[in-house]
C-alpha positions as MATLAB code, in Angstrom:
seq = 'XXXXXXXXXXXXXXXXXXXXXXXXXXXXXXXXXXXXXXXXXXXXXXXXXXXXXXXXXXXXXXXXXXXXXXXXXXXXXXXXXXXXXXXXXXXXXXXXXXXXXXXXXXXXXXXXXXXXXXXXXXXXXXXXXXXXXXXXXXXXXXXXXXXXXXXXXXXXXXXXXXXXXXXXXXXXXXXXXXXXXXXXXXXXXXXXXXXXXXXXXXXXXXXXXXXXXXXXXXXXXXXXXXXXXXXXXXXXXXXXXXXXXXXXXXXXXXXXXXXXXXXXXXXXXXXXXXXXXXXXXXXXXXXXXXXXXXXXXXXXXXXXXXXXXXXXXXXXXXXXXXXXXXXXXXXXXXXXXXXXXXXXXX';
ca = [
     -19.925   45.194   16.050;
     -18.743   46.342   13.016;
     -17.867   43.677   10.004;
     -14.446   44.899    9.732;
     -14.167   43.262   13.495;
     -13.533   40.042   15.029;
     -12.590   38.560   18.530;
      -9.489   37.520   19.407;
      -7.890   35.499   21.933;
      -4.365   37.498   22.528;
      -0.818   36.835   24.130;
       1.308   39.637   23.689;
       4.832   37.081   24.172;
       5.793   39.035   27.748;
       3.009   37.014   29.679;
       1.515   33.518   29.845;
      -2.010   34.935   30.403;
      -4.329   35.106   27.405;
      -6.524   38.153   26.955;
      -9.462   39.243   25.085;
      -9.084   41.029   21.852;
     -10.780   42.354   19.276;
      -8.819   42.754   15.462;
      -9.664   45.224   12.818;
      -8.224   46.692    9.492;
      -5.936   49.048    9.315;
      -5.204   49.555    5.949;
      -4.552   46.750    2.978;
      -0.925   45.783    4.680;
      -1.934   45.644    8.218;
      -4.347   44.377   10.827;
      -4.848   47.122   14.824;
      -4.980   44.609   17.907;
      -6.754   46.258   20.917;
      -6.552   43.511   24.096;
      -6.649   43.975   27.623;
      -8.783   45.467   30.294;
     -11.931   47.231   28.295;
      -9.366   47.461   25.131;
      -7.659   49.743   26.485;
      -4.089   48.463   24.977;
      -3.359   48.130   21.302;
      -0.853   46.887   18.883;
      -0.258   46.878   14.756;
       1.072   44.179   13.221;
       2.189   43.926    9.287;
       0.783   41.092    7.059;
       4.432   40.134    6.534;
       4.855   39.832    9.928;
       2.428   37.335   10.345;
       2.917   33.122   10.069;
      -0.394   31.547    9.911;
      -0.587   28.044   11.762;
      -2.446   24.951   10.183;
      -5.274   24.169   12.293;
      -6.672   20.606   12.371;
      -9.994   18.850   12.644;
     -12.250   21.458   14.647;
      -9.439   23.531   15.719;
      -9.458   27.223   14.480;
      -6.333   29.366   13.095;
      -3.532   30.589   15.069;
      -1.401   33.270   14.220;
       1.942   33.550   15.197;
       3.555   37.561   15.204;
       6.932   39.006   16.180;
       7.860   39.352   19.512;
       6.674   36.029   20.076;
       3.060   37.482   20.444;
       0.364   35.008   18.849;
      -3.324   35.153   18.028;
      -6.300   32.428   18.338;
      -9.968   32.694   16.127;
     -12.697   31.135   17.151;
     -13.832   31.365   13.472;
     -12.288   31.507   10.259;
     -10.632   34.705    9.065;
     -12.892   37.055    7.350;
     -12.544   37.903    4.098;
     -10.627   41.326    4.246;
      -7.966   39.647    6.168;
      -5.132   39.954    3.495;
      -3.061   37.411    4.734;
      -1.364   34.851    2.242;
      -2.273   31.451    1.521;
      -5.256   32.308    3.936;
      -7.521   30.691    1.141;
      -4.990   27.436    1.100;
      -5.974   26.527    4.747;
      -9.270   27.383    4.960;
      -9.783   24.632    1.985;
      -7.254   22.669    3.755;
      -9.557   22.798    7.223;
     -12.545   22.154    5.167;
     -11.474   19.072    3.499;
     -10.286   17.677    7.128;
     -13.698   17.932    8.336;
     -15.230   16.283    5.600;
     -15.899   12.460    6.927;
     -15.037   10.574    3.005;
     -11.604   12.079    3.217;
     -11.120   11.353    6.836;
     -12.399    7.817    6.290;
     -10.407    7.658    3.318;
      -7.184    9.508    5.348;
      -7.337    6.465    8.016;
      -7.297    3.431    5.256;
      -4.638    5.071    3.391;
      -2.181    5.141    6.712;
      -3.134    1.532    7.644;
      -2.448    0.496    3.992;
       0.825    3.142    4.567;
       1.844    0.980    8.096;
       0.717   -2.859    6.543;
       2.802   -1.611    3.422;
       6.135   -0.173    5.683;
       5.702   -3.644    7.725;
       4.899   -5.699    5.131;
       7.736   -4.444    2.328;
       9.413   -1.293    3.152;
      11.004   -2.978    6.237;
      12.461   -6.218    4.748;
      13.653   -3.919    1.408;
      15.193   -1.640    3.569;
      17.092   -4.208    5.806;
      17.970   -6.424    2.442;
      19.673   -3.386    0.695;
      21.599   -2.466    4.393;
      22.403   -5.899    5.278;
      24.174   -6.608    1.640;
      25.688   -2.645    1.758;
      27.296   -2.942    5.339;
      30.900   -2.475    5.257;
      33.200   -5.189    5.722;
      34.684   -4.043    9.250;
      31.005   -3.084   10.283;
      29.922   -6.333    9.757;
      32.885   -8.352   11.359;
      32.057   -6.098   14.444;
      29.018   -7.107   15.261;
      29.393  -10.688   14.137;
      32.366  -11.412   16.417;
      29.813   -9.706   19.029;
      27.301  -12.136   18.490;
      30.047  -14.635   18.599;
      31.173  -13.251   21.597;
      28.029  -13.986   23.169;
      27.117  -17.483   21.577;
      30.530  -18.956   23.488;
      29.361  -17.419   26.485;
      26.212  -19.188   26.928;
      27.815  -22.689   25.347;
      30.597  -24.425   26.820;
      33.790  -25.871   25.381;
      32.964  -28.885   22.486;
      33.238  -32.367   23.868;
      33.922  -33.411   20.413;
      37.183  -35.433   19.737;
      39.442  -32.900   17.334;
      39.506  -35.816   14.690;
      35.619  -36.046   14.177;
      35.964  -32.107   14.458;
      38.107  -31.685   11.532;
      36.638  -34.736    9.097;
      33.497  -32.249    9.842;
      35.004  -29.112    8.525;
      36.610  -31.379    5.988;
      33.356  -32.621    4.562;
      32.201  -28.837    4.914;
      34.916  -27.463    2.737;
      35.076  -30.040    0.244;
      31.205  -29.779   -0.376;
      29.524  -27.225    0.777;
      32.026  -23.866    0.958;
      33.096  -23.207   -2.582;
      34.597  -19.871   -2.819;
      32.844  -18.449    0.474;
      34.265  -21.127    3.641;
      33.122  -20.002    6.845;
      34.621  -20.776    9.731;
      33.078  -23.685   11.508;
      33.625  -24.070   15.712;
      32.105  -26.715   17.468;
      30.136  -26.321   21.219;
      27.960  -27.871   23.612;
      24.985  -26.520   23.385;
      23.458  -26.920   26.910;
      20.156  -25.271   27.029;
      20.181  -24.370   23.366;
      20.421  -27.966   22.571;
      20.250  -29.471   19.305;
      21.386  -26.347   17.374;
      23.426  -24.641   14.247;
      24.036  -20.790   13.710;
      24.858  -18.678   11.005;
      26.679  -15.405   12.744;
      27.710  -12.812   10.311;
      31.317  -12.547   11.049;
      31.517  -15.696    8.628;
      31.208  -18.033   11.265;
      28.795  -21.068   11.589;
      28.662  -22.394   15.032;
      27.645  -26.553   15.751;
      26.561  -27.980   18.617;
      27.538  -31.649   20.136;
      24.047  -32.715   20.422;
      23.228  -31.460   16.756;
      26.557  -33.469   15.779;
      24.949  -36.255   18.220;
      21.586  -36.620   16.698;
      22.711  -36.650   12.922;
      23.015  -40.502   11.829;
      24.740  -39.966    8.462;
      27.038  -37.082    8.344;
      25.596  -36.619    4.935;
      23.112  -34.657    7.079;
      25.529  -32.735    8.592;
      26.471  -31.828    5.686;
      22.788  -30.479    4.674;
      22.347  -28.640    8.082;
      25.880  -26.825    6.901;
      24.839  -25.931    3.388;
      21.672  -24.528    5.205;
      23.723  -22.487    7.557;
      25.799  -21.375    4.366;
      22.458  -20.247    2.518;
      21.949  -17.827    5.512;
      24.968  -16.666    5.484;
      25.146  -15.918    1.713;
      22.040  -13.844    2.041;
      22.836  -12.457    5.427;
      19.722  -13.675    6.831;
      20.576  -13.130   10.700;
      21.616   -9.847    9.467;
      18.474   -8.491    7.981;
      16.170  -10.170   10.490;
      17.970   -7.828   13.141;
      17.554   -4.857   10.814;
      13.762   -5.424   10.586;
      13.392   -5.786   14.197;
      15.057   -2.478   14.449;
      12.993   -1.284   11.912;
       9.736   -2.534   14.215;
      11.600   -0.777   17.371;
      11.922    2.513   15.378;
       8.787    2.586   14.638;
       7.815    1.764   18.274;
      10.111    4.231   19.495;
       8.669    6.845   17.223;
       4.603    6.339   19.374;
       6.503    5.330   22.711;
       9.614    7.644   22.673;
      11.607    4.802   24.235;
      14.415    3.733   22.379;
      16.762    2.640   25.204;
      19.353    0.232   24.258;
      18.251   -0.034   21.221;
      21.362   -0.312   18.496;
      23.787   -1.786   21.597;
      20.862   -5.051   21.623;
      21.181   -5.441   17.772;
      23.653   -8.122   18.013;
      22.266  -10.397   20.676;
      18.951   -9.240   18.356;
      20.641  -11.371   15.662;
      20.518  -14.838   17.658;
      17.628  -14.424   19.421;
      15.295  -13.813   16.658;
      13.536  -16.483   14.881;
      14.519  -16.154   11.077;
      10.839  -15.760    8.544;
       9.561  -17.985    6.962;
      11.014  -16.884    3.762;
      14.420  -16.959    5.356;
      14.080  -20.428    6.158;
      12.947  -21.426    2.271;
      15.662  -19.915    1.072;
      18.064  -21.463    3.139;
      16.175  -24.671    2.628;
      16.345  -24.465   -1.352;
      20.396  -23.536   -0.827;
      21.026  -26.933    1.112;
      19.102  -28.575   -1.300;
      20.717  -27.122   -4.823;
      24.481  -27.485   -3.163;
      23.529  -31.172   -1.807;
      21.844  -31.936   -5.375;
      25.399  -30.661   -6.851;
      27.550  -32.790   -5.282;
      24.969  -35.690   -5.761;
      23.986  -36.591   -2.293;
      20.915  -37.270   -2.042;
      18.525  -34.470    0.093;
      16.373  -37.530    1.459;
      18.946  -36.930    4.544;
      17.900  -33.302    4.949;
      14.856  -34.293    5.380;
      15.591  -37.298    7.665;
      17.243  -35.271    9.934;
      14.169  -32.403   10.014;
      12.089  -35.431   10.740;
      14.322  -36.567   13.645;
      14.716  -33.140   14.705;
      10.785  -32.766   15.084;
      10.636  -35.697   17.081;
      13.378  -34.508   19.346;
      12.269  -31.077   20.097;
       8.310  -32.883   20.143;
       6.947  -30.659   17.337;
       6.191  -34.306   15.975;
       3.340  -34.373   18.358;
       1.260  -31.962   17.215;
       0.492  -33.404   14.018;
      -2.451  -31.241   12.829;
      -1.835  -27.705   11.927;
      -2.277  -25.075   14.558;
      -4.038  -21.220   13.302;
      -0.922  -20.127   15.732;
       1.294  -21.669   13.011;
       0.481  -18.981   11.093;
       1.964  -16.518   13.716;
       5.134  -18.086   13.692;
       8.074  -16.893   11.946;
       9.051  -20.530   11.268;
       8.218  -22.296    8.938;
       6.168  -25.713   10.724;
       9.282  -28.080   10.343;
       6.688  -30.788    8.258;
       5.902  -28.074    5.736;
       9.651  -27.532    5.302;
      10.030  -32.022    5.078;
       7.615  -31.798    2.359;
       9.042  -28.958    0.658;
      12.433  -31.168    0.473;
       9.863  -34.262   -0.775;
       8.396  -31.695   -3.607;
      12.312  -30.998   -4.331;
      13.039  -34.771   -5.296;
      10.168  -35.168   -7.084;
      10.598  -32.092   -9.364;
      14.175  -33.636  -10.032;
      13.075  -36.772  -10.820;
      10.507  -35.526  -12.618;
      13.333  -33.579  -14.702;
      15.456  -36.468  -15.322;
      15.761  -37.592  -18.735;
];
């Protein structure tokens, strides 16, 4: 076989079926393809008429020619094929087989995904959540709404403690941002306060119930407020859309997806950063109108006990799985608060 020769695998784009072939020079601005029974058929093609394919790993270049027509080496292209950027993907293919830069190519995508999960994610859903337009975000907040009144039932609450509630609320907690503030029976949800993002933070009876002072009513509502400042219930959807996108992008299942985001908003658990900034909200707004943030903390304590968190007094490795912050870590955090404070006094 002559050096200006190499084998082929053909498809001349009329039939499925590939077929032996040989390609040769023709002259400096074209290639003669002879395929098919004993060579018997043959075809010219132009450089310009040719697009050459990126192989990867181990497999070999494929050229793709007009009429749909392609061709497959089982080598590299010799040297007196004058095709363009020819040299660019042979020293592409050679650096994919080379095992530092594949070893280097697989940490440098798990640093990519730890980095997208870890930071691109929550920066992405910050700068959406505070860039949504108003109407956008009423819509899905009164959805969420929507759905929170579904699964509660009407308050039991006399209207008079209702309103010396909101009263409190408004007086010390709203400031130039008052949210609306309805009042349910939680059922199975229990013990409970949201932040929806229509402006709205909902109370439950048996939250109202298990408060002894309202002055920790009144922390639980500047808490609420913090999340609604930042738009925490907001963003934590985002992100687990984020997540699903990803997912969808490997599984190629995105059903339901953006018509879920917001039930997605109540039914996932804020982070732990979420939480601590809420936290330190309640605690700066109580600390400004001087009430003392020893009752957040009672009521987290009280809380613990109800729910039977309490219980499990030593720290659990699955604690660092959880989105929440442990309720005692967020008790001490409010301890740390008063100290620092007092610490400050004069």
């Amino acid at each position: 076989m002559s050096a200006q020769v190499i084998d082929a695998i053909f498809y001349d784009g009329i039939v499925s079926k590939p077929q032996p072939a040989q390609v040769s020079q023709k002259d400096d601005q074209s290639v003669l393809v002879r395929y098919g029974e004993g060579l018997a058929q043959q075809r010219s093609y132009s450089y310009t008429d040719m697009q050459l394919i990126g192989a990867l790993g181990q497999i070999q270049p494929v050229i793709e020619l007009q009429g749909d027509a392609r061709l497959e080496f089982a080598a590299e292209l010799p040297e007196w094929f004058n095709l363009q950027r020819k040299g660019l993907h042979h020293s592409i293919w050679k650096l994919e087989r080379t095992p530092a830069l594949i070893l280097f190519s697989v940490v440098f995508v798990l640093a990519l995904g730890f980095a997208t999960v870890k930071w691109g994610i929550p920066a992405a859903s910050y700068y959406v959540a505070h860039h949504l337009p108003a109407n956008t975000l009423m819509q899905l907040g009164d959805e969420a709404e929507s759905y929170v009144l579904n699964i509660t039932e009407q308050s039991q609450l006399p209207q008079a403690r209702q309103q010396q509630i909101v009263s409190q609320y408004q007086k010390l907690v709203a400031g130039d941002q008052p949210a609306k503030v309805l009042f349910r029976q939680g059922g199975h949800i229990g013990a409970n306060a949201l932040a929806i993002p229509n402006n709205t933070i909902i109370l439950t009876d048996e939250l109202v119930a298990l408060a002894q002072d309202d002055r920790e009513i009144v922390g639980v509502l500047a808490h609420e407020q913090g999340h609604l400042i930042q738009r925490h219930s907001l963003q934590q959807a985002l992100s687990g859309l984020g997540f699903s996108v990803i997912l969808i992008m490997i599984t190629g299942d995105g059903s339901d997806l953006l018509t879920n985001l917001p039930v997605a908003m109540l039914g996932a658990s804020y982070s732990r950063n979420f939480e601590a900034e809420a936290d330190e909200y309640a605690l700066n707004a109580m600390q400004a109108q001087q009430i003392p943030t020893v009752h957040f903390a009672n009521f987290l304590q009280r809380l613990a006990k109800e729910s039977g968190e309490d219980k499990a007094a030593e720290q659990s490795v699955w604690d660092f799985f959880s989105s929440h912050p442990a309720t005692q870590d967020r008790i001490k955090a409010v301890r740390n608060f008063e100290s620092d404070r007092a610490l400050q006094q004069p």
